[in-house]
C-alpha positions as CSV (number, residue, x, y, z in Angstrom):
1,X,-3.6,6.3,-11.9
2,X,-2.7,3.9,-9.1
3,X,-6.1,2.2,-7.4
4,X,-4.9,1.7,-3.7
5,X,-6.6,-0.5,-1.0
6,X,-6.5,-1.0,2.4
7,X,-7.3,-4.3,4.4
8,X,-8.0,-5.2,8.0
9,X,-6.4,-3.0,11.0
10,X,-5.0,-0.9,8.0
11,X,-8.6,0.1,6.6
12,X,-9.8,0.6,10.1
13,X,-6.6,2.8,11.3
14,X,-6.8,4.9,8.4
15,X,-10.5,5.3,7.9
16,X,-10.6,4.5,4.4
17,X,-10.7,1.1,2.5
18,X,-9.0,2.8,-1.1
19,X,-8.0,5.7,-2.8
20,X,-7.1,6.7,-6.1
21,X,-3.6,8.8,-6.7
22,X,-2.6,9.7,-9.7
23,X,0.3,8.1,-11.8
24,X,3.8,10.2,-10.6
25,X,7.1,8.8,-12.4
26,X,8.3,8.6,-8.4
27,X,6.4,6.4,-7.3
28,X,8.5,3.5,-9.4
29,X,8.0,0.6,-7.0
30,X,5.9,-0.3,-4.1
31,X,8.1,0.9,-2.0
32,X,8.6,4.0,-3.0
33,X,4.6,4.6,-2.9
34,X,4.8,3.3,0.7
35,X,6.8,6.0,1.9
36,X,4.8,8.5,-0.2
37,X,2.4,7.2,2.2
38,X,3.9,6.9,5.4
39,X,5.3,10.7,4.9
40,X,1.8,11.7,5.4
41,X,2.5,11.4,9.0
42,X,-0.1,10.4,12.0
43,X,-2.2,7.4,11.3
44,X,-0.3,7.0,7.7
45,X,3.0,5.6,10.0
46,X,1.0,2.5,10.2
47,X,2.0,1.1,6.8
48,X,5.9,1.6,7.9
49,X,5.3,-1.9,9.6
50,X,8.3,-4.0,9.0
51,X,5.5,-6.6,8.4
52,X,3.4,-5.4,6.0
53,X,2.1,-7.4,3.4
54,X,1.3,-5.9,0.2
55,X,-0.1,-6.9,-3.5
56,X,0.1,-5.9,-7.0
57,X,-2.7,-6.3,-9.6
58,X,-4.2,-9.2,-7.0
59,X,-0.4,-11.2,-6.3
60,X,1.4,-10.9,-3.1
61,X,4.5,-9.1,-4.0
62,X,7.7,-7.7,-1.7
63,X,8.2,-3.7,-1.9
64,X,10.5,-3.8,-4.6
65,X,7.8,-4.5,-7.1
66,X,7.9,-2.4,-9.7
67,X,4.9,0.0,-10.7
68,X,2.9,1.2,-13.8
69,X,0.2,3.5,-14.5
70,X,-3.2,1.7,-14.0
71,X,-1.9,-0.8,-11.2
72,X,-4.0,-2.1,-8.4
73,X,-2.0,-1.9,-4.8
74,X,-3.6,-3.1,-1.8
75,X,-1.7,-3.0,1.9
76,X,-2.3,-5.5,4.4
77,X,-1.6,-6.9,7.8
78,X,0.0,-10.3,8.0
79,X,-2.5,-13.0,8.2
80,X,-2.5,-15.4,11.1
81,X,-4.6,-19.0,10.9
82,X,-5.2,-21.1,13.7
């Protein structure tokens, strides 16, 4: 099972803050489970931001991060300070 969450514009684009899918061989990085994503089409095309920021199991990691059963993904806007 992958635990997937979404933060900021993401959560409110998409009308949900997480979702569970479960574990597919596929889905090897987080990249791969990106485009699962984006290939829902509509509101999903958000995450296809060349931007995005994404995590694994809490640490910030780049899209080819590889994925097990049981990880925690969350997708998120790039954060901006002032």
């Amino acid at each position: 099972m992958l635990d997937i969450h979404y933060f900021a514009s993401y959560r409110e684009r998409l009308g949900l803050d997480r979702e569970r899918l479960p574990w597919q061989d596929r889905l090897a990085s987080v990249g791969q489970l990106r485009q699962a994503l984006v290939a829902r089409g509509g509101a999903w095309e958000v995450l296809a931001a060349d931007n995005l920021m994404c995590a694994r199991n809490e640490g910030l990691c780049g899209l080819d991060e590889p994925l097990e059963d049981g990880d925690e993904v969350a997708f998120f806007p790039p954060v901006t300070g002032g």
